[in-house]
C-alpha positions in Angstrom: 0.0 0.0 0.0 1.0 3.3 -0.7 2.7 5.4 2.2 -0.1 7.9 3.0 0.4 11.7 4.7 -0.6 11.2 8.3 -3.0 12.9 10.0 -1.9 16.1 11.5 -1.5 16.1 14.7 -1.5 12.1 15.3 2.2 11.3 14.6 4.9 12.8 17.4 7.4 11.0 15.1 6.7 12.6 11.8 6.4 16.2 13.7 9.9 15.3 15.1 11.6 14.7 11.9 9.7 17.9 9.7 9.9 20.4 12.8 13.4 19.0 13.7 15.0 18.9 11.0 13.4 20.9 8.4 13.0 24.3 10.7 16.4 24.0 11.9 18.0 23.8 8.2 15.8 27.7 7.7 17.9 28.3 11.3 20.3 30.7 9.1 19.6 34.2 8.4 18.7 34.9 4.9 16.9 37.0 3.0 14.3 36.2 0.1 16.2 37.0 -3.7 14.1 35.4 -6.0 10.9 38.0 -7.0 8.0 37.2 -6.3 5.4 37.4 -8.9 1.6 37.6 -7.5 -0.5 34.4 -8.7 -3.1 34.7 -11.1 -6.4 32.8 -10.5 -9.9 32.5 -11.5 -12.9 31.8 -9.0 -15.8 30.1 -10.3 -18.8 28.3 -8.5 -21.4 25.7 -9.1 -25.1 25.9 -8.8 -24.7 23.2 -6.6 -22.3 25.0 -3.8 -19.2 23.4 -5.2 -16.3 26.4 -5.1 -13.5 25.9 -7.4 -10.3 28.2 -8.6 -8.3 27.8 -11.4 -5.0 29.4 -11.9 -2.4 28.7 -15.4 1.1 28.2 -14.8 3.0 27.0 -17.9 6.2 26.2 -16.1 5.6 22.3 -17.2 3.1 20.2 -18.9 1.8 19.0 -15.8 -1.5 20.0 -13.5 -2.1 19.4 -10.0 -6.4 19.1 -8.6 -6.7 19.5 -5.0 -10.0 18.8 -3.8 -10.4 20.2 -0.1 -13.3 19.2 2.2 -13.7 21.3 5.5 -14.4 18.0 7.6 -11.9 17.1 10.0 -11.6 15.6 13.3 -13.7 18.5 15.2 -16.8 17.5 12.6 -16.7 14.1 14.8 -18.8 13.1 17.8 -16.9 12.6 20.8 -17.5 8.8 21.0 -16.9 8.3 17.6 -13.2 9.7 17.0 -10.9 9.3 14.0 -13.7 9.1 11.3 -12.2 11.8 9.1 -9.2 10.3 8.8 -10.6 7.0 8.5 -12.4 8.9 5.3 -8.9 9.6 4.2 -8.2 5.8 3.5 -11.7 4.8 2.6 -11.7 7.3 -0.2 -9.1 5.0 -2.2 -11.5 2.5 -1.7 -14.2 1.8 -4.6 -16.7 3.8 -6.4 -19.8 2.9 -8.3 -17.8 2.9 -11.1 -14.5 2.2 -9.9 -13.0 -1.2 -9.0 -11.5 -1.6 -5.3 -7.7 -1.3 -5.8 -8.0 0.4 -9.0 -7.2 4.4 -8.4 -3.9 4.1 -7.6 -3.0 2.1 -10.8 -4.7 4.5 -12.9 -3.1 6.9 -11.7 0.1 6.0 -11.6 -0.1 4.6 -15.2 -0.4 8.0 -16.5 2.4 8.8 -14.7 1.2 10.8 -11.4 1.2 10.8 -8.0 -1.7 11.3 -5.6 -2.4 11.4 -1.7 -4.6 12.5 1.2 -4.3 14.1 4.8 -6.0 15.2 7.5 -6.3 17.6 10.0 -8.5 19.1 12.9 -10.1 21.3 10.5 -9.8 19.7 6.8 -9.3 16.2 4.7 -7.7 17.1 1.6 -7.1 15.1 -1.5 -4.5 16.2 -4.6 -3.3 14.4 -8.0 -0.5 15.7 -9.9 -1.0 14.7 -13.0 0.4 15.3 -17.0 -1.8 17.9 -17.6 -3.2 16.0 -20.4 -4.6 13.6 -17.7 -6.6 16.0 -15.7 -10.0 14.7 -17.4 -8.5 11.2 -14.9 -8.3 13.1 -12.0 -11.7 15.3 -12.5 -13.3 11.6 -12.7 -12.1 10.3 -9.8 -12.8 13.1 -7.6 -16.2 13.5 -8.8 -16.8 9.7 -8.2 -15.3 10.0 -4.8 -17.4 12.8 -3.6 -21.2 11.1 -4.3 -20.5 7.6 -5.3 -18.3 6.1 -2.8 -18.9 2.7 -2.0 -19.4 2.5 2.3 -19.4 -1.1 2.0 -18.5 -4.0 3.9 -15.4 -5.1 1.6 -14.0 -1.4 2.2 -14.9 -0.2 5.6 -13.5 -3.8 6.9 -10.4 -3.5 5.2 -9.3 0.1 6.1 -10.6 -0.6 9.2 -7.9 -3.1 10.0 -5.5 -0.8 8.3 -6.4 2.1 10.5 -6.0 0.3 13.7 -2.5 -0.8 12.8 -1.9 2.5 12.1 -3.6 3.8 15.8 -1.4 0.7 17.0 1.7 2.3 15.6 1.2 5.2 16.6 0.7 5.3 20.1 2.3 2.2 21.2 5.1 1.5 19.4 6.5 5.1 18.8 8.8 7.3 21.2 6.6 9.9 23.0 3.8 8.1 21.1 0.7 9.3 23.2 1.8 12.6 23.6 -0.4 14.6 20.8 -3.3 12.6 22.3 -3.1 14.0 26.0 -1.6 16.8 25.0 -4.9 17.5 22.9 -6.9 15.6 25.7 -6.0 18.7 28.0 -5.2 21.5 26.3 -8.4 21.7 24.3 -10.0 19.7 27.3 -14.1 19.7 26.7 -13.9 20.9 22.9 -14.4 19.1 19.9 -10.6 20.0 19.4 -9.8 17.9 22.7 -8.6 14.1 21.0 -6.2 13.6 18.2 -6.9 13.8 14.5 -6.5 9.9 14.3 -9.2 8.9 16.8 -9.6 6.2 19.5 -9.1 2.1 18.3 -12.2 1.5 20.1 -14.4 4.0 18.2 -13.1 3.0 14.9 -13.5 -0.5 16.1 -17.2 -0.5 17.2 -18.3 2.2 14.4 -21.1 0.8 12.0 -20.8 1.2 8.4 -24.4 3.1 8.6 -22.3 5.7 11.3 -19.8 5.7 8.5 -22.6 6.0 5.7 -23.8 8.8 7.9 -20.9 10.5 8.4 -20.0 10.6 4.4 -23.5 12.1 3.5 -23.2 14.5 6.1 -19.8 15.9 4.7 -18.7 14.6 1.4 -20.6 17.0 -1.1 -20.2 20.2 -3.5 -21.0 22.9 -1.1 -19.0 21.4 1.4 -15.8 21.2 -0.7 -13.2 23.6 -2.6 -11.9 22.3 -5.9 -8.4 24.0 -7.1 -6.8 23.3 -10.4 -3.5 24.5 -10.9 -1.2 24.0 -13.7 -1.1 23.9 -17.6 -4.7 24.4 -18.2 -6.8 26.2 -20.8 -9.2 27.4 -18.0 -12.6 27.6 -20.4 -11.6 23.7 -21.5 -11.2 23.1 -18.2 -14.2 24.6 -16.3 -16.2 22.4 -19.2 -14.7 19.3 -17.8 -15.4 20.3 -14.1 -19.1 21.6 -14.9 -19.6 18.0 -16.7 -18.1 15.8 -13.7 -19.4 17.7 -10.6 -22.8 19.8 -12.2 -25.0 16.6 -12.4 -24.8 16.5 -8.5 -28.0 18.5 -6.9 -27.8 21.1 -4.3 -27.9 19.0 -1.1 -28.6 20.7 2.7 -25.1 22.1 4.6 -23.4 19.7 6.8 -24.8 19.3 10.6 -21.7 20.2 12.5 -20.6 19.9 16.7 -21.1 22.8 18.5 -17.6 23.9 19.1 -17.2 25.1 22.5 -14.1 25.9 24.3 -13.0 27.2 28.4 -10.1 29.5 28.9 -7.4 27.1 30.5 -7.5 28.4 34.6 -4.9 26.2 35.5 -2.0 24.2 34.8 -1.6 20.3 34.1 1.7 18.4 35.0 2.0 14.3 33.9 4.7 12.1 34.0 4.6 9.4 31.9 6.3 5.6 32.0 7.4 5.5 28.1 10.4 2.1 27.6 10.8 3.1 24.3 11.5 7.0 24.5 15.5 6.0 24.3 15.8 9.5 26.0 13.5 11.7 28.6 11.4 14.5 27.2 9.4 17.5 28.4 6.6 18.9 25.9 4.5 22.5 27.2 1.5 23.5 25.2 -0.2 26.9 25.5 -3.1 28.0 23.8 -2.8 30.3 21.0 -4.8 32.5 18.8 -6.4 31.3 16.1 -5.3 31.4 12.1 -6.0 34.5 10.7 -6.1 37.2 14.3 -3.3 39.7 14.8 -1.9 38.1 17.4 -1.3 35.2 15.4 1.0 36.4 13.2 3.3 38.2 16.6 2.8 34.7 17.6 4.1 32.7 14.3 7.3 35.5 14.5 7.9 34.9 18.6 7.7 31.0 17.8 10.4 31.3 15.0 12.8 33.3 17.2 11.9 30.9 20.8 12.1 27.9 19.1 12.6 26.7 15.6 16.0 26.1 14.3 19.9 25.7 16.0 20.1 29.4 16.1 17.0 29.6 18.5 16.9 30.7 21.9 15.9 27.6 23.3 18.6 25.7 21.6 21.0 28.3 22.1 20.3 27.9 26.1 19.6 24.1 26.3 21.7 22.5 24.0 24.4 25.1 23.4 25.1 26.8 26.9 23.4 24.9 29.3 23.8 21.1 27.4 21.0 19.7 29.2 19.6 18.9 25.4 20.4 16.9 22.3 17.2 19.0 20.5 14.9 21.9 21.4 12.0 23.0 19.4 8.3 23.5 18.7 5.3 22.2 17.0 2.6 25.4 16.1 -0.9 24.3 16.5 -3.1 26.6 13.7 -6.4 25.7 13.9 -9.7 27.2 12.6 -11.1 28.0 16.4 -8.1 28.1 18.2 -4.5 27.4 18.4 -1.6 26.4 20.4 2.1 26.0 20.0 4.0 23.1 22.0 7.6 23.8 22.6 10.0 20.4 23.7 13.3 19.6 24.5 15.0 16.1 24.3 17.3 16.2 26.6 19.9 13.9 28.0 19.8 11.0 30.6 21.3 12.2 33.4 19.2 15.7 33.7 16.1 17.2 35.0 12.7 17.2 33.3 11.8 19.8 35.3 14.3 21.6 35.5 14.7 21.6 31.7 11.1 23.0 31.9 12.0 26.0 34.2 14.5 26.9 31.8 12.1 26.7 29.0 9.6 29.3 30.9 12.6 31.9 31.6 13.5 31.9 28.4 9.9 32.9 27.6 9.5 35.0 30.5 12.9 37.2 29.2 10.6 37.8 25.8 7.4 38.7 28.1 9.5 41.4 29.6 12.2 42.4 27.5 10.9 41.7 23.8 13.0 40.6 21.3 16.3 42.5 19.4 16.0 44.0 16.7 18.6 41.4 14.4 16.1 38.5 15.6 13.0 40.3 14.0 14.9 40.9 11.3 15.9 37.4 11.2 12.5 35.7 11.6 10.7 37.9 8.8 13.4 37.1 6.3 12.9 33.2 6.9 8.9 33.7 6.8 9.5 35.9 3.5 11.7 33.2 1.8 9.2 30.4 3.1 6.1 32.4 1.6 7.8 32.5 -1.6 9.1 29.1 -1.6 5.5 27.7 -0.6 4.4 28.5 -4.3 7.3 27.2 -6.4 5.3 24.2 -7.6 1.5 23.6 -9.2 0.9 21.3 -5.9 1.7 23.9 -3.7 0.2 26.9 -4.7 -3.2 24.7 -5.4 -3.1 23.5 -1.9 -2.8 27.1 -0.8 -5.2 28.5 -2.8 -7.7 26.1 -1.4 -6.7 26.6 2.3 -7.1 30.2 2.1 -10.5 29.7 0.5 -11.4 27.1 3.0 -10.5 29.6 6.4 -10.7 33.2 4.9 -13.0 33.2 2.0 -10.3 35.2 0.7 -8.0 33.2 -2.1 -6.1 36.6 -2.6 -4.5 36.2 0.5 -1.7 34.1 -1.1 -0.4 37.1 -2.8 -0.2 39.9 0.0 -0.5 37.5 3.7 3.0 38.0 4.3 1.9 42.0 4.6 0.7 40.9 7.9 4.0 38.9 9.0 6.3 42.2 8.0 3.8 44.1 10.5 4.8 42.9 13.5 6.5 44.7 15.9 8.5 43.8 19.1 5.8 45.3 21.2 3.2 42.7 19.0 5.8 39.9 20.4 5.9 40.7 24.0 2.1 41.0 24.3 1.3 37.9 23.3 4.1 36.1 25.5 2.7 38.1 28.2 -1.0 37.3 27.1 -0.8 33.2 26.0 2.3 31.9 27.5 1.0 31.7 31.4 3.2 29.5 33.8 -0.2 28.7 35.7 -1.5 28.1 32.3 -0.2 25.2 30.5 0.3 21.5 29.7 3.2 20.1 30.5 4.1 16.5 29.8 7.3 14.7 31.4 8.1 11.3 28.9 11.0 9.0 30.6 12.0 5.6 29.6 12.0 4.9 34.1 9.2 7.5 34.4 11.3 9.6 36.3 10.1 13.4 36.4 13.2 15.0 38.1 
């Protein structure tokens, strides 16, 4: 089977290696060169609710679909976790008109790629394609939206795949359970409060007319946001879409869970018994302001100078000076409702979790007060600049942007001038919203030990 994108928010590990690794090669101060030219795009919608944007880029013969459905695990009811992502598997299932097994080999005879993830807030779905294929792509995504097969033959089979998966990702990973309490407690009594992946025994007592249920509920045109990016004639184009996904009728919006969240009044301290973390770790996680405020941009710049990268002042104090740490960094948390950010250190045998910890809150408590300088603002807007640009260097990207700003803003334009906001920020920005979100008597913290030691 193919390897699939995890849902976000399920897999410590993957975080680990991206946010590890990835962040810290941006850790050097650059500034953007290349010029950034603003991306053209068309919106169109369907009588049926469907939205969809098109946008040419002749860079290659090649075009990449991105169907994005705003379902994800806060759509779910509390006693039946994980089905969103269990979508995400079903979905390469069977249709009507499509044979189980089949939609990978078609697609990958034409010579494409394809896969799915989830979130909190969205399951999303892209091809990239030849662009002469794109009438393959269209298909299946129309098929998949109102035609899925919910059937015995599929549900049973991804359902034993998905519980490996749960299996594998609490138990037999380092720090395994740790997005799962950590979203247990710091969302505790919203619909953001388990992890995208569900429970094993939701998935394993779900019926396939809760799953039928589910699908009806979310998978349809005006609940979804089809972008098509690439080397496109967009009149030809919007013919093929208006003959896959016009025949479907208007259907009624999605019954959602009332999302309801409490102010965090006080903090939560666990120390968990974990053999196969190889060494101890401490994770905090604040609340944070959701995608799209003010605050959220002071907070995205005060994350990349606290915590992401070698050149960071966590790493700088814990690794560097102090050398209580082999690895120091952070995992944002941008969510439709709310937010979050978790900061972590790995740190060695022989030191204190909690120590480690009260290092972590000075270091944040020096921002509160002091602010930032002025060659670390610099610094962090440079690497936000160069990673806005880089973003849309490819047909996938920019389609799965287009469609995310769509999906949260209603506003597809923002992938030309967001990174207005970022350059805005100012030091005072910064240390308001350490002073405002990052409370000592406010927090999560979770203490992972191979001996379940805390000290």
């Amino acid at each position: 089977m193919r390897k699939r994108k995890v849902a976000i928010g399920s897999d410590f590990f993957r975080y680990f290696v991206f946010f590890g690794v990835s962040v810290m090669l941006l850790g050097n101060s650059f500034k953007a060169e290349c010029k950034f030219n603003p991306i053209k795009f068309v919106r169109d919608s369907l009588p049926n609710g469907l939205q969809i944007i098109y946008s040419i880029d002749r860079t290659a013969p090649i075009v990449a679909t991105v169907l994005h459905y705003k379902v994800g695990s806060r759509d779910e009811h509390p006693q039946r976790t994980g089905f969103a992502h269990f979508f995400e598997h079903l979905m390469f299932e069977a249709t009507e008109n499509i044979p189980r097994a089949s939609i990978d080999k078609y697609v990958q005879e034409a010579g494409g790629t394809l896969n799915a993830h989830t979130s909190f807030d969205e399951t999303v779905y892209y091809f990239k394609l030849p662009s002469n294929y794109l009438n393959l792509a269209l298909w299946i995504e129309a098929q998949r939206m109102r035609k899925l097969k919910v059937d015995s033959a599929g549900v049973e089979t991804q359902r034993g795949v998905v519980i490996e998966e749960l299996r594998m990702r609490y138990e037999n990973q380092p720090y395994g359970t740790m997005f799962m309490k950590m979203s247990e407690k710091l969302f505790e009594g919203s619909t953001y409060g388990w992890p995208t992946i569900g429970y094993i025994p939701h998935i394993e007592k779900a019926t396939i007319p809760e799953f039928q249920g589910f699908y009806d509920n979310f998978y349809k045109p005006n609940n979804a946001i089809l972008v098509i990016v690439g080397d496109i004639d967009i009149e030809e184009t919007r013919t093929l879409v208006r003959e896959y996904f016009e025949p479907y009728p208007s259907l009624p919006p999605p019954k959602r869970q009332p999302y309801n969240i409490q102010p965090l009044t006080k903090s939560y301290d666990e120390t968990v018994n974990d053999p196969k973390a190889q060494l101890p770790g401490v994770f905090i996680g604040f609340r944070g302001p959701k995608i799209g405020e003010k605050d959220y941009y002071a907070m995205s710049i005060l994350t990349q100078i606290l915590a992401s990268g070698e050149s960071s002042r966590l790493y700088r104090r814990l690794v560097d000076k102090e050398q209580v740490a082999v690895s120091a960094n952070m995992f944002p948390l941008s969510l439709e409702y709310s937010g979050g950010v978790i900061f972590y250190a790995i740190i060695h045998q022989n030191k204190s979790l909690k120590k480690t910890r009260e290092m972590i809150m000075d270091e944040i408590k020096k921002i509160a007060s002091e602010g930032v300088t002025e060659a670390e603002l610099v610094k962090a807007k440079n690497i936000i600049e160069t990673e806005f640009i880089m973003e849309k260097r490819n047909v996938l990207d920019k389609a799965t942007t287009l469609a995310r700003y769509l999906a949260y803003f209603n506003d597809p334009s923002l992938i030309n001038n967001e990174l207005e906001k970022y350059l805005a920020v100012t030091n005072d920005d910064i240390k308001r919203v350490a002073k405002n979100f990052f409370h000592d008597s406010h927090n999560v913290s979770l203490f992972y030990h191979p001996n379940g030691y805390s000290d």
